[in-house]
C-alpha positions as CSV (number, residue, x, y, z in Angstrom):
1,X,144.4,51.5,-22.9
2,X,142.5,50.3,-19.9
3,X,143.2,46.6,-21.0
4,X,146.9,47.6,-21.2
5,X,146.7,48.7,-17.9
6,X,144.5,45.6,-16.7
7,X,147.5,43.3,-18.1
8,X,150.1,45.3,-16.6
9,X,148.8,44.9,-13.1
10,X,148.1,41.1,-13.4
11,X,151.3,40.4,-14.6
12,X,153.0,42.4,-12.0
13,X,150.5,40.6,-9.5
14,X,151.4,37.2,-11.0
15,X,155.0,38.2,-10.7
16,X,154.9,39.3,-7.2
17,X,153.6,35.5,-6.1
18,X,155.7,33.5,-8.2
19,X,158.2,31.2,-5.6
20,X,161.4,33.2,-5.9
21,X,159.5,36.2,-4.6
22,X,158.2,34.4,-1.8
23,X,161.3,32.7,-0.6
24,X,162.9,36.7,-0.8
25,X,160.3,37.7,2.0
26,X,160.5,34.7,4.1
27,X,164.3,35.4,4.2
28,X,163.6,39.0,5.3
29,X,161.3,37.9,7.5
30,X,163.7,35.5,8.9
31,X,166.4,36.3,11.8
32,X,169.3,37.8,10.1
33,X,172.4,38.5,12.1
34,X,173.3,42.4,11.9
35,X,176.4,43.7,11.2
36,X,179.0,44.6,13.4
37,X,182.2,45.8,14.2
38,X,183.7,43.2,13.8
39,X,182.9,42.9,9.5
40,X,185.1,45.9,9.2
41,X,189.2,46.0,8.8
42,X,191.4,48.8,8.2
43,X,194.4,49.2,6.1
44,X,197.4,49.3,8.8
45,X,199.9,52.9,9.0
46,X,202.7,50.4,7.8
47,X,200.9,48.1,5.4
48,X,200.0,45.8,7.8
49,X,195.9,44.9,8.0
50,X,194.2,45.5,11.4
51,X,190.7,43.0,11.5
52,X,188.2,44.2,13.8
53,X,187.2,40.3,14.1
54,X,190.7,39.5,15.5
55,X,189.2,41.4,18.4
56,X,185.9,39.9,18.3
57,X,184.4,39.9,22.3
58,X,186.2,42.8,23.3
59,X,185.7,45.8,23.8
60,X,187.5,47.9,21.1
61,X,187.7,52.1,21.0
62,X,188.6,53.5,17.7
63,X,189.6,56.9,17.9
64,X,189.8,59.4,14.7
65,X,193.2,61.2,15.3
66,X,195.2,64.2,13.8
67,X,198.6,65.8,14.0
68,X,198.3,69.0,14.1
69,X,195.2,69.4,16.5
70,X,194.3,71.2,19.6
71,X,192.9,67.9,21.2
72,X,196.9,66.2,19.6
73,X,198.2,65.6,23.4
74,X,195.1,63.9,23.7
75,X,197.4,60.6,22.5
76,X,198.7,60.5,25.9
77,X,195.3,60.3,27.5
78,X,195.0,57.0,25.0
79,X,198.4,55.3,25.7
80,X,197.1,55.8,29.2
81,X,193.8,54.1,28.7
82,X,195.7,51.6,26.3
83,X,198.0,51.0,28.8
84,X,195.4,50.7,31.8
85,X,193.0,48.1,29.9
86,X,194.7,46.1,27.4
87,X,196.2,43.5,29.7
88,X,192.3,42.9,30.5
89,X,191.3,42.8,27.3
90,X,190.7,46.7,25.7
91,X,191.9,47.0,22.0
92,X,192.2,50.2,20.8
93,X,192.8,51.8,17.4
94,X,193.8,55.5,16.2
95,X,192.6,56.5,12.5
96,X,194.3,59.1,11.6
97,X,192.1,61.4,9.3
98,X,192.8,64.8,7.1
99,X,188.5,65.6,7.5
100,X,188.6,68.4,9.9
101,X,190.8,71.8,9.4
102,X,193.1,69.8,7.1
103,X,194.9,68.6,10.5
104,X,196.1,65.1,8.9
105,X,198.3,66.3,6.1
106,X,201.1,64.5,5.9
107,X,201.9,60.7,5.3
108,X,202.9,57.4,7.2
109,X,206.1,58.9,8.4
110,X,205.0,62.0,10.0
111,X,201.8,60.5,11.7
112,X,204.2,57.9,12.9
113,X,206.5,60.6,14.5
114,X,203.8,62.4,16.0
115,X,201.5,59.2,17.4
116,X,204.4,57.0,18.5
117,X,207.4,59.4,18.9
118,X,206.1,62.5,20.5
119,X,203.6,60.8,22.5
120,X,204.5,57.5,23.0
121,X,202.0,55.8,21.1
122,X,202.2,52.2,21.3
123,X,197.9,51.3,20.3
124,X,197.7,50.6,16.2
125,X,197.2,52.8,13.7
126,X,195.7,52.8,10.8
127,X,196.7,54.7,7.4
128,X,194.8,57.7,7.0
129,X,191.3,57.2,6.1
130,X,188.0,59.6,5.9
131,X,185.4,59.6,8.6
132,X,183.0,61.1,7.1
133,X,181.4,62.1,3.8
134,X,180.3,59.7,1.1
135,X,184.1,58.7,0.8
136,X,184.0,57.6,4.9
137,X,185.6,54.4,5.6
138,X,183.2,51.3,5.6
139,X,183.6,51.2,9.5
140,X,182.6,55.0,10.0
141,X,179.6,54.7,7.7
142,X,178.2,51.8,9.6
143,X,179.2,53.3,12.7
144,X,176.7,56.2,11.5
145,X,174.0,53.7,11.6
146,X,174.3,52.5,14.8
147,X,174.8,56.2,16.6
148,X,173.1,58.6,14.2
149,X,173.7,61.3,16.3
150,X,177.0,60.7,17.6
151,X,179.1,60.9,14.0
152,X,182.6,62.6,14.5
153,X,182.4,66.3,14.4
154,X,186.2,66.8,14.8
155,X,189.1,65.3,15.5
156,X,189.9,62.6,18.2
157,X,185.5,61.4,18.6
158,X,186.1,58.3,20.4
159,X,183.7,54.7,19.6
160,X,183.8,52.4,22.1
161,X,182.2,49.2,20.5
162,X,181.1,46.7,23.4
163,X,181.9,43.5,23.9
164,X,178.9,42.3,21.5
165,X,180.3,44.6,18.5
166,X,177.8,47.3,18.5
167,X,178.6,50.6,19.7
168,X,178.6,50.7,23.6
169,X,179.3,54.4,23.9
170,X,180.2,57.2,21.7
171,X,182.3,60.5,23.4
172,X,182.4,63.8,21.5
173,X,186.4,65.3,20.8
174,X,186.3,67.5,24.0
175,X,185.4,64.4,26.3
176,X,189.0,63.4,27.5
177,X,190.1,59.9,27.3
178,X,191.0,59.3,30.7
179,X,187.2,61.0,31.8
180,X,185.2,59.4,34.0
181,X,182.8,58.6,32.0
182,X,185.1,57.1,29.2
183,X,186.8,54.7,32.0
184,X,183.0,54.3,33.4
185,X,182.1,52.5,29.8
186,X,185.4,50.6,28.9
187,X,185.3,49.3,33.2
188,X,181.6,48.3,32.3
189,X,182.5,46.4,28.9
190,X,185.0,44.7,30.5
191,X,183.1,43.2,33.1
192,X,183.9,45.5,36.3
């Protein structure tokens, strides 16, 4: 039994020298690029696909939305920062999302007649996607990593990812978009 054992840990030793293993620990040793907003897409609220990297060096906020919330007129305070910042550069994106109270339930048509009909909405938006849970879009998960604790906790959390594609800033629901602090962040990404 104790020669069992002795064989067992030389072979493992043996095993954990051989090249292969040592080329897998230089590489992690070695620079690797991390991941960033801009490896992410989302499917489009008409079909259409909307690539993070078409946006690469910008600043980009992505916004989890909802129809039939209390923080809803809150798509005018994003036309109005859309509106303010695009023409220098801001990109930014609505997900629409069913995670909180159920305040997402209907389909393309509806969110479409809410965003871009009642309010005005002329930003993209996504089809309706989760933002959290183990089903959260790729985006959201990795978005988790980067601000750990600044993961949606309702409906219309705003991401500002910087001009580098890591998150820059991160502003709870109640945080309206046109707050100072929100316009602070997207003037800084931008440059001034």
């Amino acid at each position: 039994m104790i020669a069992d054992r002795r064989h067992f840990v030389s072979m493992l030793l043996a095993g954990l020298s051989s090249p292969a293993v040592a080329q897998t620990r230089s590489m992690k040793g070695a620079a690797m690029s991390p991941v960033t907003a801009y490896a992410f897409s989302f499917a489009g609220l008409q079909g259409d696909s909307i690539k993070l990297a078409d946006y690469a060096g910008k600043p980009i906020m992505v916004v989890n939305t909802a129809s039939l919330c209390g923080y809803t007129p809150q798509y005018s305070g994003l036309e109005q920062l859309f509106t303010r910042f695009h023409g220098r550069g801001l990109q930014l994106i609505g997900v629409p999302s069913n995670d909180f109270g159920g305040q997402e339930p209907g389909g393309a048509a509806e969110i479409s007649e809410t965003a871009n009909t009642e309010y005005g909405v002329t930003f993209p938006l996504t089809a309706k996607a989760d933002v959290v849970g183990p089903n959260a879009h790729p985006f959201y998960k990795w978005a988790a990593t980067e601000r750990p604790r600044e993961t949606p906790k309702w409906n219309f959390h705003k991401y500002l990812v910087g001009r580098d594609g890591h998150i820059a800033a991160a502003f709870a629901s109640a945080v309206e978009p046109t707050d100072a602090r929100v316009i602070d962040a997207i003037s800084r990404e931008l440059g001034g």
